[in-house]
mmCIF file of the N, C-alpha and C atoms, coordinates in Angstrom:
data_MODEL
# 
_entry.id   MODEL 
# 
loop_
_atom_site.group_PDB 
_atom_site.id 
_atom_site.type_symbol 
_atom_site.label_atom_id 
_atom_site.label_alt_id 
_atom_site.label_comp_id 
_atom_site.label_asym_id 
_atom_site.label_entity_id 
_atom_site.label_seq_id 
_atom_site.pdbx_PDB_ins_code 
_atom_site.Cartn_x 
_atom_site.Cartn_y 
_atom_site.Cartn_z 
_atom_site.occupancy 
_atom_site.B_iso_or_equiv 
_atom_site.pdbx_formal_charge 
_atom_site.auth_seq_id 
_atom_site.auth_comp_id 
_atom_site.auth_asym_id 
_atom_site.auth_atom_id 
_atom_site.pdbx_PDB_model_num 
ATOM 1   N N  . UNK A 1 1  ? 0.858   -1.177 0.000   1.00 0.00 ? 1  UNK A N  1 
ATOM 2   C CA . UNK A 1 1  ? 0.000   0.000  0.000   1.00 0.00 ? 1  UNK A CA 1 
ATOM 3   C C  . UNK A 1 1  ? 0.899   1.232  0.000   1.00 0.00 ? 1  UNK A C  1 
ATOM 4   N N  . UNK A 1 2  ? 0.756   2.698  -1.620  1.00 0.00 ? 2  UNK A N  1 
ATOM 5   C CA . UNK A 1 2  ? 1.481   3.549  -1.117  1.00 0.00 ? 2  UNK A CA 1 
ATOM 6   C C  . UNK A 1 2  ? 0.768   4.339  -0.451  1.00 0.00 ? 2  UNK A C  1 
ATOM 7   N N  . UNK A 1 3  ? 1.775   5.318  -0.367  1.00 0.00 ? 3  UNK A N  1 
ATOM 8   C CA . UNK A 1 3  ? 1.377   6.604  0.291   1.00 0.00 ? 3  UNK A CA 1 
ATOM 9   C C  . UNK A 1 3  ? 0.548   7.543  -0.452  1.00 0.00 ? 3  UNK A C  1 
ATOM 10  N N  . UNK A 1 4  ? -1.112  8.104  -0.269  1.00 0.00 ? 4  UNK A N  1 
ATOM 11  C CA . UNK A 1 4  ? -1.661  8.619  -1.067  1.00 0.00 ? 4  UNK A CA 1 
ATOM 12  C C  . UNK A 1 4  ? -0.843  9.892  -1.652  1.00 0.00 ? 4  UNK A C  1 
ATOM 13  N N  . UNK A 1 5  ? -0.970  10.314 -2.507  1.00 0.00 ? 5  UNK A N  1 
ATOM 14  C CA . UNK A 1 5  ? -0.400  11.612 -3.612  1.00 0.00 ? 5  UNK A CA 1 
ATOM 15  C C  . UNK A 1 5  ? -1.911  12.923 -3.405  1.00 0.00 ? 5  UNK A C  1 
ATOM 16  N N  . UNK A 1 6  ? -1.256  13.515 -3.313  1.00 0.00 ? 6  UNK A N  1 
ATOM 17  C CA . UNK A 1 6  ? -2.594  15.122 -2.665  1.00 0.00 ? 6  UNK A CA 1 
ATOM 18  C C  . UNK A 1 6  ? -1.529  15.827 -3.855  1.00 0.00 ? 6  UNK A C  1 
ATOM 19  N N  . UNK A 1 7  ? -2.125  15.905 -5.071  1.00 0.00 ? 7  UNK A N  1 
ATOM 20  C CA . UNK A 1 7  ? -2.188  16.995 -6.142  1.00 0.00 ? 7  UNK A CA 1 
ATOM 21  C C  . UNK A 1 7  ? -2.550  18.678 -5.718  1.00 0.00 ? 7  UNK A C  1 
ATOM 22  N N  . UNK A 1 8  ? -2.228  19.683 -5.530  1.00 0.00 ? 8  UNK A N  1 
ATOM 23  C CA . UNK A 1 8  ? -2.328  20.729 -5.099  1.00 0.00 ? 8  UNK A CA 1 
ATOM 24  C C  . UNK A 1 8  ? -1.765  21.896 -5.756  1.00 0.00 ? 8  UNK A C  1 
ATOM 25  N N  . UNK A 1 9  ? -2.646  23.354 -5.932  1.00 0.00 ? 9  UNK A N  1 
ATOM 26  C CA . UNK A 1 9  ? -2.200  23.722 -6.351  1.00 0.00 ? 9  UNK A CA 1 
ATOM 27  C C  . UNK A 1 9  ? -1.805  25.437 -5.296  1.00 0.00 ? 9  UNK A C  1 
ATOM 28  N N  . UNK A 1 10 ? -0.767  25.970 -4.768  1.00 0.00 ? 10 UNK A N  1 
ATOM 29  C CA . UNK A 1 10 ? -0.316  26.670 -4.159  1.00 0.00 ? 10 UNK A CA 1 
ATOM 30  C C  . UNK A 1 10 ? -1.468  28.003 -4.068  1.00 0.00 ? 10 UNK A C  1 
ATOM 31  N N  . UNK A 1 11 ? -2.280  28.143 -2.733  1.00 0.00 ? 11 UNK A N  1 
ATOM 32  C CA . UNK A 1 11 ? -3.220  29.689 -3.041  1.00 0.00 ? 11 UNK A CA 1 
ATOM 33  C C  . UNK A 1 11 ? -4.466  29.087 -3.229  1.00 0.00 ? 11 UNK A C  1 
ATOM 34  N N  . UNK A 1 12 ? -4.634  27.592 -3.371  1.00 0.00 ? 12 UNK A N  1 
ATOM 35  C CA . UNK A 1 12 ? -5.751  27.120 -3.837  1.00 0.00 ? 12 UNK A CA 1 
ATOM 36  C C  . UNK A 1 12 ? -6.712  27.119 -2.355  1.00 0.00 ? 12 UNK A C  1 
ATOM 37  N N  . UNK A 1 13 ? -7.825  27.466 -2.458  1.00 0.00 ? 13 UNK A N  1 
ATOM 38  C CA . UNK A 1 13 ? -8.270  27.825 -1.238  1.00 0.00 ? 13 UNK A CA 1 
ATOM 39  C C  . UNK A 1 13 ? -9.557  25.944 -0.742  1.00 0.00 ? 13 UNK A C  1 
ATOM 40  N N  . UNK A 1 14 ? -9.639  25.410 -2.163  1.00 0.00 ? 14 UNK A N  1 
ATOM 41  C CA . UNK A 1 14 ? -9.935  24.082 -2.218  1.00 0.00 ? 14 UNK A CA 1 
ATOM 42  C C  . UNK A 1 14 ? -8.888  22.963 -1.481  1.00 0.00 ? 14 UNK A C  1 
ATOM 43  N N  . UNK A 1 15 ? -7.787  23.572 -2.455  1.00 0.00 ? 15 UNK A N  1 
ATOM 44  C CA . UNK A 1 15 ? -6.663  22.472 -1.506  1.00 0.00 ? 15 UNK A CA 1 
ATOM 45  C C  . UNK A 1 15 ? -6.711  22.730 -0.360  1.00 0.00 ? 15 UNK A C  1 
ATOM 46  N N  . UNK A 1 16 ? -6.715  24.178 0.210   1.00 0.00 ? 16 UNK A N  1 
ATOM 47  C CA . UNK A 1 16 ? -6.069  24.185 1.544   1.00 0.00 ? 16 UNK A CA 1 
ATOM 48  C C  . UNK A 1 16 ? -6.425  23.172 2.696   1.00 0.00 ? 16 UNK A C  1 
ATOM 49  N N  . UNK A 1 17 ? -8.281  23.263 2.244   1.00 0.00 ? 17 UNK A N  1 
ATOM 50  C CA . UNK A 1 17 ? -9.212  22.237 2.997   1.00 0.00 ? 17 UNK A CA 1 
ATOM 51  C C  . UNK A 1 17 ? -9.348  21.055 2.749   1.00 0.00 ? 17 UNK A C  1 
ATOM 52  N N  . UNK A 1 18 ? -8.841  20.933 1.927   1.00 0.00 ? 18 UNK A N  1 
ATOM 53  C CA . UNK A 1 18 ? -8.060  19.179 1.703   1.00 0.00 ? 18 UNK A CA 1 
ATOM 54  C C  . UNK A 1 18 ? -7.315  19.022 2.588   1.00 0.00 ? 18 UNK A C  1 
ATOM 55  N N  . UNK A 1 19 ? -5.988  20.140 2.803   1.00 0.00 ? 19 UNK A N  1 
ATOM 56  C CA . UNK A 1 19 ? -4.674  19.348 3.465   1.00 0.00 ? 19 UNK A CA 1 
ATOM 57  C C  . UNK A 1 19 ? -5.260  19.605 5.241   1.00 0.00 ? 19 UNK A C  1 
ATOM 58  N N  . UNK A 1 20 ? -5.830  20.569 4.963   1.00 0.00 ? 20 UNK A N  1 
ATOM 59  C CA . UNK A 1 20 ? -6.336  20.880 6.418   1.00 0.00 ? 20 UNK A CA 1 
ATOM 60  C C  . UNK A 1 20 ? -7.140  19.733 7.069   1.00 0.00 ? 20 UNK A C  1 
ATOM 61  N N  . UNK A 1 21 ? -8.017  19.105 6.634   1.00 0.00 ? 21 UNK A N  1 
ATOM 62  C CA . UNK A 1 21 ? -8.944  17.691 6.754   1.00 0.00 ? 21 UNK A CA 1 
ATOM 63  C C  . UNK A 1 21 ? -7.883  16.627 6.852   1.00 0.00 ? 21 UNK A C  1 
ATOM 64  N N  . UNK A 1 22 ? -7.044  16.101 6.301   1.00 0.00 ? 22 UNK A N  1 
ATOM 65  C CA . UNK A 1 22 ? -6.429  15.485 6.254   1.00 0.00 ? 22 UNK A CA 1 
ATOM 66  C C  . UNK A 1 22 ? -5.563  15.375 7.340   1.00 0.00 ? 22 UNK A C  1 
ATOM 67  N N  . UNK A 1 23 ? -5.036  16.174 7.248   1.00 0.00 ? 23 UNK A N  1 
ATOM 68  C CA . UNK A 1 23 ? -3.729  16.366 8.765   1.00 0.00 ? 23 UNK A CA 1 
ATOM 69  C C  . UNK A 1 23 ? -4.698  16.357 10.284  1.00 0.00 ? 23 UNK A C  1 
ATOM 70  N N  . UNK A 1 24 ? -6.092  16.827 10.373  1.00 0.00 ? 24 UNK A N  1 
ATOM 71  C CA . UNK A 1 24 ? -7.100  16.931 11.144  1.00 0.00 ? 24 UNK A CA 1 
ATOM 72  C C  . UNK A 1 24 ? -7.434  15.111 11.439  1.00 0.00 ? 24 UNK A C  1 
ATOM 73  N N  . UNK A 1 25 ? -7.808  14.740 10.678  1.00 0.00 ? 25 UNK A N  1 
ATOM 74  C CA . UNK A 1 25 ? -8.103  13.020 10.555  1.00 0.00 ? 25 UNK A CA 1 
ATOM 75  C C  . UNK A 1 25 ? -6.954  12.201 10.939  1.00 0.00 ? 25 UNK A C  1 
ATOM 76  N N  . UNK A 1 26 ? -5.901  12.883 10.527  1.00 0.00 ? 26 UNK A N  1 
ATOM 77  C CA . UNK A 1 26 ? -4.501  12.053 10.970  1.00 0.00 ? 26 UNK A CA 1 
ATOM 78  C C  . UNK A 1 26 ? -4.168  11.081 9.887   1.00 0.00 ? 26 UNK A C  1 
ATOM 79  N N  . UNK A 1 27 ? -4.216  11.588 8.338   1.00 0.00 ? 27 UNK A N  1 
ATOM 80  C CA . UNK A 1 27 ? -4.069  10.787 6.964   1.00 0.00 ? 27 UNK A CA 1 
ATOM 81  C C  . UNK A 1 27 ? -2.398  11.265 6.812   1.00 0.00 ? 27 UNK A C  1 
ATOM 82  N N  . UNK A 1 28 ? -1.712  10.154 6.374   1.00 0.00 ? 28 UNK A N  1 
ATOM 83  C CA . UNK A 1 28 ? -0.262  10.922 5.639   1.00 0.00 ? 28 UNK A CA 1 
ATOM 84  C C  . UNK A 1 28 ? -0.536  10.868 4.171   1.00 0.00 ? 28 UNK A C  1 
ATOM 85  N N  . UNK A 1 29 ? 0.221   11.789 3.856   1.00 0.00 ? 29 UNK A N  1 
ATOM 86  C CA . UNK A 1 29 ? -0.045  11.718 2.225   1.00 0.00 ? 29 UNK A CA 1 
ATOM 87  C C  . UNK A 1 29 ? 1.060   12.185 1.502   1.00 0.00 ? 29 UNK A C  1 
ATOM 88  N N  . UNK A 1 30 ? 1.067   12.125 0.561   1.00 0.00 ? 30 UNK A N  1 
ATOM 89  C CA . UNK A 1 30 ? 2.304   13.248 -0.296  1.00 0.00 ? 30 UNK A CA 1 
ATOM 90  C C  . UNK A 1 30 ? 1.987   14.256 -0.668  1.00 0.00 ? 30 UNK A C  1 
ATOM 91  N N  . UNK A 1 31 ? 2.296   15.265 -0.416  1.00 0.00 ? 31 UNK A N  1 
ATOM 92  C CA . UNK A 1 31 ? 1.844   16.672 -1.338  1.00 0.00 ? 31 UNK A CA 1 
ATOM 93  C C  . UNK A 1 31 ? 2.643   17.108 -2.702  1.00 0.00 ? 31 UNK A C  1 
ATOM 94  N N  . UNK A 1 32 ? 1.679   16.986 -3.604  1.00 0.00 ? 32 UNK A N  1 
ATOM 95  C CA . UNK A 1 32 ? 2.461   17.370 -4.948  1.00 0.00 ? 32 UNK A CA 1 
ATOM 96  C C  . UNK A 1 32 ? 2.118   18.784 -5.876  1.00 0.00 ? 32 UNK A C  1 
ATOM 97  N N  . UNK A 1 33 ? 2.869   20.033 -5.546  1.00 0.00 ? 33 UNK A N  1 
ATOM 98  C CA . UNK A 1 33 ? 2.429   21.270 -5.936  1.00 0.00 ? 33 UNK A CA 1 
ATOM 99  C C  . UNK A 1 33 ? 2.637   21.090 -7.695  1.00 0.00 ? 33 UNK A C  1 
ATOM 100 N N  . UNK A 1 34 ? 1.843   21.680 -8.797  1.00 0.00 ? 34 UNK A N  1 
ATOM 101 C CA . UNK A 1 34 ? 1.784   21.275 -9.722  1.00 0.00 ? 34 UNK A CA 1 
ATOM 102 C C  . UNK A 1 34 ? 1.533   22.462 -10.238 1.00 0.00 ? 34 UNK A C  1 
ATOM 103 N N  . UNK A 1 35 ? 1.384   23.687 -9.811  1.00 0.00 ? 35 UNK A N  1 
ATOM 104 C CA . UNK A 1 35 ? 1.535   25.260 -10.797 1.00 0.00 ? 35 UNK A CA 1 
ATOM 105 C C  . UNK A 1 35 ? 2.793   25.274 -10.890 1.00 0.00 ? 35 UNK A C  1 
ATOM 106 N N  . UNK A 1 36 ? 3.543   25.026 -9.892  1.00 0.00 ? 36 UNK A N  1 
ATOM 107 C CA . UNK A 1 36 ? 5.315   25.322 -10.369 1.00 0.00 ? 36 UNK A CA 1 
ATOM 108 C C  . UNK A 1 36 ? 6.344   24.379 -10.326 1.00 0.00 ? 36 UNK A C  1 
ATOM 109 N N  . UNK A 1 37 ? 5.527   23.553 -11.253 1.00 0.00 ? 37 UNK A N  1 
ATOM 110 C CA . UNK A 1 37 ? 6.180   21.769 -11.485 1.00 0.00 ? 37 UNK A CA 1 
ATOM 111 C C  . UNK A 1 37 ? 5.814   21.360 -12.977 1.00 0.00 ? 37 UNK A C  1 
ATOM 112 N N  . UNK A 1 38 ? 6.078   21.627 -14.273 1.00 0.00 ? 38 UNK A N  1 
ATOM 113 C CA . UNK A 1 38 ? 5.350   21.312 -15.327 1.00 0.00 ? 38 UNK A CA 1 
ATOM 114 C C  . UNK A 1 38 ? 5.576   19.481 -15.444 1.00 0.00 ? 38 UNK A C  1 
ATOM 115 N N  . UNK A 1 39 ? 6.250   18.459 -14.637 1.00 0.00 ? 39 UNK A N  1 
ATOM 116 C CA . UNK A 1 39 ? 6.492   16.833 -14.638 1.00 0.00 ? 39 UNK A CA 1 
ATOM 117 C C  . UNK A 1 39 ? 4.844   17.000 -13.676 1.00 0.00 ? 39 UNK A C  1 
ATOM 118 N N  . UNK A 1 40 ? 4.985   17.248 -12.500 1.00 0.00 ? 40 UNK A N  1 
ATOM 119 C CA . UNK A 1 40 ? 3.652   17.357 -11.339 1.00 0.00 ? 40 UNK A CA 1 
ATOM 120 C C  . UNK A 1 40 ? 2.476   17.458 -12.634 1.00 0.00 ? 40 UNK A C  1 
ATOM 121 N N  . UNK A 1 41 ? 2.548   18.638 -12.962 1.00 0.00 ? 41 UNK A N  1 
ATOM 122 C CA . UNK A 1 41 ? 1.128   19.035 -13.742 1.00 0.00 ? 41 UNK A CA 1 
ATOM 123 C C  . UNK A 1 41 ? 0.783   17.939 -15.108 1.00 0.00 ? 41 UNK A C  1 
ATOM 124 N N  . UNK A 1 42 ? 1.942   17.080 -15.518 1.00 0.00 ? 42 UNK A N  1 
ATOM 125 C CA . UNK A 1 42 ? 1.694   16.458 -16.693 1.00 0.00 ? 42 UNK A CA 1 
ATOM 126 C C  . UNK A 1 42 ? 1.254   14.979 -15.628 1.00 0.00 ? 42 UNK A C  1 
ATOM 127 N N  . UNK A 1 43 ? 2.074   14.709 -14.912 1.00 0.00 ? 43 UNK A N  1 
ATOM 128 C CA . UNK A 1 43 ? 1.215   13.301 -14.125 1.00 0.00 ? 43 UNK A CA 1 
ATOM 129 C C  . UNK A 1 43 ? -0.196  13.741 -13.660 1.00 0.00 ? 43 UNK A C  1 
ATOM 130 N N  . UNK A 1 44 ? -0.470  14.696 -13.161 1.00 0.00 ? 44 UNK A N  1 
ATOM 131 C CA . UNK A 1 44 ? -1.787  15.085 -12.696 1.00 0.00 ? 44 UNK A CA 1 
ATOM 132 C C  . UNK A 1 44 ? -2.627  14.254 -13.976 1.00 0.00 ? 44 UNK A C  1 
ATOM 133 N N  . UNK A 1 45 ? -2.606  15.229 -14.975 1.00 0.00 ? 45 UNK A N  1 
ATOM 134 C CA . UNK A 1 45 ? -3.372  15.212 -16.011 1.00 0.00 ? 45 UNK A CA 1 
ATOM 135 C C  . UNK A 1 45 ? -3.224  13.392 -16.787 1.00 0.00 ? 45 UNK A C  1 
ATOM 136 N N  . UNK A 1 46 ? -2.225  12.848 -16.623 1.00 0.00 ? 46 UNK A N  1 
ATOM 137 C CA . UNK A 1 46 ? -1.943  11.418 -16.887 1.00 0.00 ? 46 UNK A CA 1 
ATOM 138 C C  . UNK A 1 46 ? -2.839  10.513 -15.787 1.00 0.00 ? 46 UNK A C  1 
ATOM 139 N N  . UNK A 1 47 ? -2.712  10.758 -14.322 1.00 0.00 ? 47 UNK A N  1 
ATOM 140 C CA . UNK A 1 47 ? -3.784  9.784  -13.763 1.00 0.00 ? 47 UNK A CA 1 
ATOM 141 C C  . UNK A 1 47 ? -4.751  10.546 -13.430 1.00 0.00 ? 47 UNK A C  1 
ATOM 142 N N  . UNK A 1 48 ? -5.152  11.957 -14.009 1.00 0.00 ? 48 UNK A N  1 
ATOM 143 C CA . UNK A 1 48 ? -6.703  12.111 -13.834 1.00 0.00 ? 48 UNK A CA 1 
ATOM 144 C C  . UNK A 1 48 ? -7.771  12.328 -14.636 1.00 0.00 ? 48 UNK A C  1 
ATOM 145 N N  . UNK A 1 49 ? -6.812  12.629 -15.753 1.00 0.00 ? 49 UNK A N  1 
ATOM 146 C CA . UNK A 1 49 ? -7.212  13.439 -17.198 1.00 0.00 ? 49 UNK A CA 1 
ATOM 147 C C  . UNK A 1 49 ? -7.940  14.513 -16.633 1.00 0.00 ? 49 UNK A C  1 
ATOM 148 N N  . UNK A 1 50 ? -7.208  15.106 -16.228 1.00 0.00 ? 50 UNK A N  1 
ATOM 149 C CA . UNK A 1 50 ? -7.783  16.544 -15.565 1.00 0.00 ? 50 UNK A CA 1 
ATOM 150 C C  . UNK A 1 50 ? -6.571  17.745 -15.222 1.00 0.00 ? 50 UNK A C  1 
ATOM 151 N N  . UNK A 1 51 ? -6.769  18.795 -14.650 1.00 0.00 ? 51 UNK A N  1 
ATOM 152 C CA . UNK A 1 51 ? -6.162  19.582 -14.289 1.00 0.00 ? 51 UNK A CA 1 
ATOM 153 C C  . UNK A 1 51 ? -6.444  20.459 -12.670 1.00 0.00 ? 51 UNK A C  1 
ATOM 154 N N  . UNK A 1 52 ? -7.674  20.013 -12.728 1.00 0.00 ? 52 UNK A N  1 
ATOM 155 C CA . UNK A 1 52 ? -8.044  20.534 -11.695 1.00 0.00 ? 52 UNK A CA 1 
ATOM 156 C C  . UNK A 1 52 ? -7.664  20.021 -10.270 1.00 0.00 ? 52 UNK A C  1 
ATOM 157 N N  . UNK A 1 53 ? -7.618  20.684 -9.079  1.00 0.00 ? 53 UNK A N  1 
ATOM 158 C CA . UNK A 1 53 ? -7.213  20.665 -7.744  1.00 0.00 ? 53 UNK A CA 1 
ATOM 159 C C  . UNK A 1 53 ? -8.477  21.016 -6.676  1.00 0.00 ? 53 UNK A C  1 
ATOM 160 N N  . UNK A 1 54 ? -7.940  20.082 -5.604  1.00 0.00 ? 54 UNK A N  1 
ATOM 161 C CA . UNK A 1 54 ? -7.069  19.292 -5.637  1.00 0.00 ? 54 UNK A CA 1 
ATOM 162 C C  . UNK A 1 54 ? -7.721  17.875 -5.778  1.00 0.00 ? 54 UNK A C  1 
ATOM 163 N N  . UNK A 1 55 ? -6.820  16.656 -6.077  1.00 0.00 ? 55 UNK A N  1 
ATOM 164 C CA . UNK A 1 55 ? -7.048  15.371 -6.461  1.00 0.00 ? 55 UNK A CA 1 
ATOM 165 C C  . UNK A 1 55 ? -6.148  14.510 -5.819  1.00 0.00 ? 55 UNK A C  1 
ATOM 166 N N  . UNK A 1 56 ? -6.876  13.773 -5.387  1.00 0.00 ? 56 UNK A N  1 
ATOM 167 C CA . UNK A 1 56 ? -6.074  12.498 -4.329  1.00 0.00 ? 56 UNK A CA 1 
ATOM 168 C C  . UNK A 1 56 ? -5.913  11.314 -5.258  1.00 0.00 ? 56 UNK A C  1 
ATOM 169 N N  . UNK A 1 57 ? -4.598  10.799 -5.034  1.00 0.00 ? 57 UNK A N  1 
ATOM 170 C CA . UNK A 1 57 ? -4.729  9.332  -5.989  1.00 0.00 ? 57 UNK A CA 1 
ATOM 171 C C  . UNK A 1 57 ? -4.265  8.376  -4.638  1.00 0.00 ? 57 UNK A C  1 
ATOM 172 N N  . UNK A 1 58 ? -4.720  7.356  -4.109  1.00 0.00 ? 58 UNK A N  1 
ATOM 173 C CA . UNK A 1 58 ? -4.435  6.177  -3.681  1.00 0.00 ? 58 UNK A CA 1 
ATOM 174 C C  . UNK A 1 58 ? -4.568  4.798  -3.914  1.00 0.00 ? 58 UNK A C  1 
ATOM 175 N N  . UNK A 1 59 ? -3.701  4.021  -3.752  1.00 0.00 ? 59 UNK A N  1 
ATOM 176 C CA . UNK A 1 59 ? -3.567  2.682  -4.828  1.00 0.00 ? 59 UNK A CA 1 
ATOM 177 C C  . UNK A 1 59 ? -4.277  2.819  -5.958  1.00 0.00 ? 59 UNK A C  1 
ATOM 178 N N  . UNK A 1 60 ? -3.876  3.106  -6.843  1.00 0.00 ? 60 UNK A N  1 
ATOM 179 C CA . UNK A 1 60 ? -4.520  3.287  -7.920  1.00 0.00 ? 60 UNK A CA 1 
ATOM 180 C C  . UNK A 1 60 ? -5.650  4.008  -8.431  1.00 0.00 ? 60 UNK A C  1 
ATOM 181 N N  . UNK A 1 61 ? -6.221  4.581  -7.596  1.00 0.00 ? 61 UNK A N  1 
ATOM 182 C CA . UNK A 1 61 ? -7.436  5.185  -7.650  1.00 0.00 ? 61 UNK A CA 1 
ATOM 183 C C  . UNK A 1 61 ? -7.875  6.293  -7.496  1.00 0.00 ? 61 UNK A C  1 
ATOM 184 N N  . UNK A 1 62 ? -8.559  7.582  -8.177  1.00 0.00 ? 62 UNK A N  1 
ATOM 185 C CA . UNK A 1 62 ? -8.344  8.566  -8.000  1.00 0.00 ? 62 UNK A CA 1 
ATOM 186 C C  . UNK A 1 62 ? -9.288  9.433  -8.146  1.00 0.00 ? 62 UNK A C  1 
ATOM 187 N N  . UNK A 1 63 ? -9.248  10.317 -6.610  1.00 0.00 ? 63 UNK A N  1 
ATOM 188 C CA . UNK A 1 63 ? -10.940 11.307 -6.238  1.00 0.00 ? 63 UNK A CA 1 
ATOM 189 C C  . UNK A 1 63 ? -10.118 12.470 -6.931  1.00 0.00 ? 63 UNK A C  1 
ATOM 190 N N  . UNK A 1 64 ? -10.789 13.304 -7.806  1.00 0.00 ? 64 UNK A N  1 
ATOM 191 C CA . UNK A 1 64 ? -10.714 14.390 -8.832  1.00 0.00 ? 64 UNK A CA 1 
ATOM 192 C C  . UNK A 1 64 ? -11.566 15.524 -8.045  1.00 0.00 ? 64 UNK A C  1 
ATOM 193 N N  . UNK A 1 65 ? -10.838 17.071 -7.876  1.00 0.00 ? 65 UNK A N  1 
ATOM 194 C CA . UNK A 1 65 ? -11.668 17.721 -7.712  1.00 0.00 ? 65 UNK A CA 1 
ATOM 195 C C  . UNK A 1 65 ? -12.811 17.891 -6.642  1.00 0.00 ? 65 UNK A C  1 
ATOM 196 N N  . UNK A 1 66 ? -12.563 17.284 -5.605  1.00 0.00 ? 66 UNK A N  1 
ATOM 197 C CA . UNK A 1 66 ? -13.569 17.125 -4.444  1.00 0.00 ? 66 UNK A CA 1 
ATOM 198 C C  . UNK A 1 66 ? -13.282 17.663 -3.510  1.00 0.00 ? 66 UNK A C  1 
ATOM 199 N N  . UNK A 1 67 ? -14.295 17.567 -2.420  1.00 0.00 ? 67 UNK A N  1 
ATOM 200 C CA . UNK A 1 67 ? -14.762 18.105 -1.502  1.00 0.00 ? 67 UNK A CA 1 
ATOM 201 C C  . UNK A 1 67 ? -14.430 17.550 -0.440  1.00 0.00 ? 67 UNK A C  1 
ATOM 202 N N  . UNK A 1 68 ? -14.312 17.926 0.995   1.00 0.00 ? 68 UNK A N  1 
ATOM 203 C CA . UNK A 1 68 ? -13.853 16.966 1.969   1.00 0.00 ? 68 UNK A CA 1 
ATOM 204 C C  . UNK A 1 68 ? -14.976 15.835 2.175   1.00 0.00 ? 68 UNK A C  1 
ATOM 205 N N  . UNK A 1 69 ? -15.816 16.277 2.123   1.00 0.00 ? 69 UNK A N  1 
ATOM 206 C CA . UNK A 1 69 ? -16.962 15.293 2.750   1.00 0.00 ? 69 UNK A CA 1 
ATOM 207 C C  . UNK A 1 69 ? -16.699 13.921 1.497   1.00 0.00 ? 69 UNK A C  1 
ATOM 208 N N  . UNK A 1 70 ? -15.988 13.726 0.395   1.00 0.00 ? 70 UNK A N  1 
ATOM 209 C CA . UNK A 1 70 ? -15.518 12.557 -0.056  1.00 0.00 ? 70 UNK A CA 1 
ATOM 210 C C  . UNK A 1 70 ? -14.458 11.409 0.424   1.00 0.00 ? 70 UNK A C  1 
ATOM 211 N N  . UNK A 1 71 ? -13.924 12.662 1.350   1.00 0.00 ? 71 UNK A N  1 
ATOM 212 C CA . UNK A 1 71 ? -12.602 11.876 1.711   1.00 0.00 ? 71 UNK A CA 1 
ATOM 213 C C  . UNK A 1 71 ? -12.386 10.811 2.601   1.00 0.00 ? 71 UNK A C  1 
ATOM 214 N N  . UNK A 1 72 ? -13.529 10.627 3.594   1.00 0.00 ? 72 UNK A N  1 
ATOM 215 C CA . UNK A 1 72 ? -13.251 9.596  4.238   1.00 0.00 ? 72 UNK A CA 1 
ATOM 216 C C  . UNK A 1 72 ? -13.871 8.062  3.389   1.00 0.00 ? 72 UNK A C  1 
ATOM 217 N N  . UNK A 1 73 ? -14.327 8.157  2.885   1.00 0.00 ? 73 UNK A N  1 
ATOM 218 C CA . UNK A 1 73 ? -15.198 7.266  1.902   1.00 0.00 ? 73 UNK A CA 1 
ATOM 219 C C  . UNK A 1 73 ? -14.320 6.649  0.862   1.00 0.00 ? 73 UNK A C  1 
ATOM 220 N N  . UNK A 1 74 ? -13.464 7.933  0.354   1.00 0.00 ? 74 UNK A N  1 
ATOM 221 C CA . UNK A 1 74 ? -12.689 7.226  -1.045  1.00 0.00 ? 74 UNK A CA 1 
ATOM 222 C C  . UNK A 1 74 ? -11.324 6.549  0.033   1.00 0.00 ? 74 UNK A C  1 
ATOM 223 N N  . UNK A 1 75 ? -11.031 7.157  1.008   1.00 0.00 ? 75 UNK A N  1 
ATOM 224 C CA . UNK A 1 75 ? -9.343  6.468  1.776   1.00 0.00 ? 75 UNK A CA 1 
ATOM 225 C C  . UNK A 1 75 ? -9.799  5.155  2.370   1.00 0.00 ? 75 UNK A C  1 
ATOM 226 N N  . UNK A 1 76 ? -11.385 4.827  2.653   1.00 0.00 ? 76 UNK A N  1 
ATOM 227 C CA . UNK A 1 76 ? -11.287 3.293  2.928   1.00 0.00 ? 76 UNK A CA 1 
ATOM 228 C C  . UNK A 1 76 ? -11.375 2.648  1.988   1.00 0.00 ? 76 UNK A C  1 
ATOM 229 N N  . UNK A 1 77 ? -11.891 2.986  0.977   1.00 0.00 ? 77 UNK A N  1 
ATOM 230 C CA . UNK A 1 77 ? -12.594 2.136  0.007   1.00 0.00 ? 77 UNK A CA 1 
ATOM 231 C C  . UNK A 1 77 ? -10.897 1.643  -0.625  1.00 0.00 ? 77 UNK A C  1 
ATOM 232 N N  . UNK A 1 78 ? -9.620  2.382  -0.373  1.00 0.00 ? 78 UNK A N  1 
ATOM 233 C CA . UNK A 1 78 ? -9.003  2.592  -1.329  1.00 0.00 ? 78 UNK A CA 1 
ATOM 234 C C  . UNK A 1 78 ? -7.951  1.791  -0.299  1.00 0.00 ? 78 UNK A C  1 
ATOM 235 N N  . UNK A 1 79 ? -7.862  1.747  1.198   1.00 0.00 ? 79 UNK A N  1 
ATOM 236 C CA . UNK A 1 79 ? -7.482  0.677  1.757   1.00 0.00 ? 79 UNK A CA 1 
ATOM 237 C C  . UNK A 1 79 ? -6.225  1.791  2.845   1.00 0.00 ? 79 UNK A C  1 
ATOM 238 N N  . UNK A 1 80 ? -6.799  2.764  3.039   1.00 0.00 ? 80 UNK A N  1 
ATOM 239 C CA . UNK A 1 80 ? -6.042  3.572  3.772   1.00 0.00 ? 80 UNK A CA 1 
ATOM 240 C C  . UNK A 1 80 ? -6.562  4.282  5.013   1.00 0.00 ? 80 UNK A C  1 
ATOM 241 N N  . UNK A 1 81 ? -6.516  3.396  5.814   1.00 0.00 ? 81 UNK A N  1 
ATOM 242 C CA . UNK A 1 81 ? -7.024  3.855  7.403   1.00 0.00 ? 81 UNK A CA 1 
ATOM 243 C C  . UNK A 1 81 ? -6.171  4.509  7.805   1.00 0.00 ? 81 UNK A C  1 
ATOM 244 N N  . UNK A 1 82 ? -6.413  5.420  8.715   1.00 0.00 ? 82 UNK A N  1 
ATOM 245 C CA . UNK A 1 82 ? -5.760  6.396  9.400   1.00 0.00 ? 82 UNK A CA 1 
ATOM 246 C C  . UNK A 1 82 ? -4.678  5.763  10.266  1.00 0.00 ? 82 UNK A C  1 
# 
């Protein structure tokens, strides 16, 4: 099992409450800033076909663009307990 990937984009006031929820729940994750990373911004768009922020990928699987109230739902389903 890796370590989930938190796509983010710096100022983003969406991400912030991603990372904020997250660290709150007690999730580790990776943070990957992707406005001032053009490799970041091309994997984004490779496992999401998207661009938008922020987007969680864990084992393989990947919440696009959401809201916190997804997050506890997609990290079990995806095999990542706190």
């Amino acid at each position: 099992m890796s370590e989930p990937v938190l796509y983010i984009k710096r100022g983003c006031p969406y991400c912030a409450e991603a990372m904020e929820e997250l660290d709150k729940r007690g999730y580790k994750y990776k943070q990957v800033e992707v406005r001032t990373d053009p490799k970041a911004m091309a994997e984004l768009q490779k496992v999401s076909g998207q661009t938008k922020t922020p987007t969680l990928m864990a084992d393989g699987k990947v919440l696009a663009n959401f809201g916190v109230e997804e997050l506890d739902s997609f990290l079990e389903a995806s095999s990542h307990k706190k």
